[in-house]
C-alpha positions, 0 to 999 in steps of 0.5 A: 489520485484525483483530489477535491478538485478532480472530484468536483469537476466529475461533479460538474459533468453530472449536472450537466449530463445525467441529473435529470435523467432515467437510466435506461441501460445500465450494465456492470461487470463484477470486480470483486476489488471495486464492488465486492469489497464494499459488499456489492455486485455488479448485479446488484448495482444494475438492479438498483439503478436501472429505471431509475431518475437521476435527481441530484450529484454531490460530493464530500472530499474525494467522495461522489454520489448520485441521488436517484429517484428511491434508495439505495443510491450509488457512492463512489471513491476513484482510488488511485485511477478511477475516473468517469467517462462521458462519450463525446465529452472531455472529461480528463482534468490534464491528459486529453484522451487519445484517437486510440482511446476514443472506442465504447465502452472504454478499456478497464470499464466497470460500469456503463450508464445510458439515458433514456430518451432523444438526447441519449448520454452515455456514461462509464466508470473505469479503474485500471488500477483496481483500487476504486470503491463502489456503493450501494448505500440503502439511506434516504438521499439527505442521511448520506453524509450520517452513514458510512464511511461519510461519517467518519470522514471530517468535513469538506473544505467547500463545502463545510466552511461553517465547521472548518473554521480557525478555531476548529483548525487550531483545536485539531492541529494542538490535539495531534503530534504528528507531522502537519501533512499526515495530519492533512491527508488523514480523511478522518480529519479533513475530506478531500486534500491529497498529496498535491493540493497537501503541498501547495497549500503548504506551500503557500502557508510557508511551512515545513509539511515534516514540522509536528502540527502542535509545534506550529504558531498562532500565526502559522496556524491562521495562515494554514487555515486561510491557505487550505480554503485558498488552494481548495476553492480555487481547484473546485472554482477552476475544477482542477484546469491545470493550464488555469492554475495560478502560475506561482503554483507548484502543481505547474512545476513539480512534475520534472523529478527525474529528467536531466533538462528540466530545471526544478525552480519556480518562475521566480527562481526558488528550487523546488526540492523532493523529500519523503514524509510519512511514506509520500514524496513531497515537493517543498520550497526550502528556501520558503518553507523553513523548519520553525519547530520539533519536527519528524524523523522520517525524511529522506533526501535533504531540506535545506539549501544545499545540493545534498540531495542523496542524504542517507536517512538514519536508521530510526528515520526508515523504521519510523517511516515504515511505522507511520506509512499510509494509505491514503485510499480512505478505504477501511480494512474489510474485516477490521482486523490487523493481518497477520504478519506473513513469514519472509520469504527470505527466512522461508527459504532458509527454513527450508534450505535447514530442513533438506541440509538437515535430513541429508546429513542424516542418511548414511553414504550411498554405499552403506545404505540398508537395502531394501530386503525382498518379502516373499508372500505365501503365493511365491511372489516377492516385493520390497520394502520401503527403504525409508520405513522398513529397511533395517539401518545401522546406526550413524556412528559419530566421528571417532567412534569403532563398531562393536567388532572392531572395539573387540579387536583393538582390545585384543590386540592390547591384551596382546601387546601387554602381555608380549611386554610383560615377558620381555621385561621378565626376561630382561631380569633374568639375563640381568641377575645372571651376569 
């Protein structure tokens, strides 16, 4: 997902192309993950633009929006793999785009933008994955970080430095007891950090990203605050330029999980290892990052020095990580309200598998099933009746039980037998007494 310094760099490419321009063209094709469920359109966005003066590009986080010449003026949220394609013009921040990849408009477009007069630019807006959000926000240009979901986003590390201060950092991680990462991923708290630039700055703060925010120290509270302005300005400065980045830096080594050959280490030496965080994979230093105080159940792998790396999780730890799992899109649910929870396949089936199990034992053998007796109608023709619904059936005997005729016989035979004893028994005396 692009990050704060993904997000400035798209930033930086506005300023140079599109502000200061006219939209001439604008054509968008309706997505209704992109735009209908912020409550736009494609049509709707190409009304609202169109003729219009681009007049400035800004930012909050991961957040980016034009200012245009009236309202309402367009904001955008890339999601997982949204981006912004200028023709003619490198804009990826580390995968230089392809030959193949090179046609116009580009693949999974949802919006072209083009200028108006001789030094004509182009512009796109793709989402392959379908998790971007865009806005149309119908404020003056200066109410934008006062509306939503601006407002209910916390303040930008560049950009608001005055509010992000120590003081207000200490206050934030004491009120919260939840594992520090979280708490930095959490827009609500502070705009623009993601999953890589969560662990660098960790990284460089030399703490646990499991570690409960209030258990953390003076001093590793003061550390934080520095390392959260440090990775963050310097991936704005460098507008997340990978081949740029300090060498040190875990972004240039953490993406060999997996392969046999890569060896996983720092240049100094240190392993870099993997564990699971609230649902997100983190890269950690263990040898750097040690656990100072209370910390989260939900990890999966191995933290310390050791080779363990296949550590099964307890099962308290996997709850617990399905409880705190979250996304980390900043987009709210549409309608507010909790989904309802869906019945398991599993147990549907099973339902299912009871219900057909259930009405065969039901039914009597094939043999002694009621046939359906013909009806004759007053004009001599004849038709069945339903089997299942008019057909009379005998009842189900239950094992062991006799029908009614049978019964009668059984009793008859005893009377039989009884009375066939009786006189044998008679006559048993009788032959007795006389000798």
């Amino acid at each position: 997902m692009p990050e704060i310094g993904e997000v400035a760099r798209i930033v930086h490419y506005l300023h140079k192309h599109l502000v200061g321009k006219t939209l001439a063209v604008v054509k968008a094709q309706h997505d209704e993950n992109v735009f209908g469920k912020v409550g736009t359109s494609a049509a709707e966005f190409e009304k609202a633009l169109t003729g219009k003066e681009v007049v400035d590009a800004r930012q909050q986080g991961k957040y980016f929006w034009l200012v245009m010449s009236s309202p309402p003026h367009p904001l955008f949220h890339f999601g997982m793999a949204g981006w912004w394609k200028i023709r003619n013009e490198q804009t990826a921040y580390y995968k230089p785009t392809k030959p193949e990849e090179a046609s116009w408009p580009p693949k999974y477009w949802k919006f072209t933008l083009e200028t108006a007069g001789p030094s004509k630019s182009e512009h796109a807006f793709i989402d392959s994955r379908r998790f971007a959000r865009i806005r149309l926000i119908d404020c003056a240009a200066e109410e934008m970080r006062n509306t939503s979901p601006l407002k209910e986003n916390g303040p930008d590390p560049v950009i608001d430095k005055d509010i992000l201060t120590e003081e207000w950092l200490v206050r934030k991680l004491q009120s919260k007891h939840v594992p520090v990462k979280a708490l930095l991923l959490d827009q609500a708290n502070i705009s623009g950090i993601g999953n890589w630039v969560g662990d660098e700055l960790l990284l460089d703060a030399k703490i646990h990203p499991e570690q409960y925010s209030n258990t953390l120290t003076p001093a590793q509270m003061k550390q934080l605050h520095k390392s959260i302005h440090y990775v963050c300005s310097t991936a704005v400065e460098l507008r997340a330029e990978s081949e740029r980045f300090p060498e040190t830096w875990l972004f240039k080594h953490r993406w060999g999980k997996g392969k046999k050959d890569d060896p996983q280490r720092l240049p100094n030496g240190e392993k870099i290892k993997f564990v699971t965080v609230g649902g997100r994979t983190s890269a950690i230093v263990p040898s750097v990052q040690k656990k100072t105080g209370e910390v989260a159940a939900d990890v999966n792998g191995s933290a310390e020095e050791d080779d363990d790396d296949n550590e099964e999780a307890p099962k308290k730890a996997k709850k617990a990580a399905k409880k705190n799992k979250k996304e980390d899109d900043d987009e709210p649910e549409a309608d507010g309200k909790p989904a309802k929870p869906a019945k398991s396949k599993k147990r549907a089936v099973k339902d299912e598998e009871l219900e057909t199990t259930t009405s065969l034992e039901e039914q009597p053998p094939p043999s002694k099933r009621a046939k359906a007796k013909p009806k004759t109608e007053p004009n001599g023709t004849s038709e069945k009746y339903d089997a299942d619904t008019k057909a009379s059936k005998p009842p189900k005997k239950k094992q062991g039980q006799k029908s009614g005729k049978e019964s009668r016989q059984a009793e008859e035979l005893k009377k039989q037998m009884t009375e066939a004893n009786s006189g044998r028994r008679r006559s048993e005396r009788v032959s007795y007494a006389g000798m």
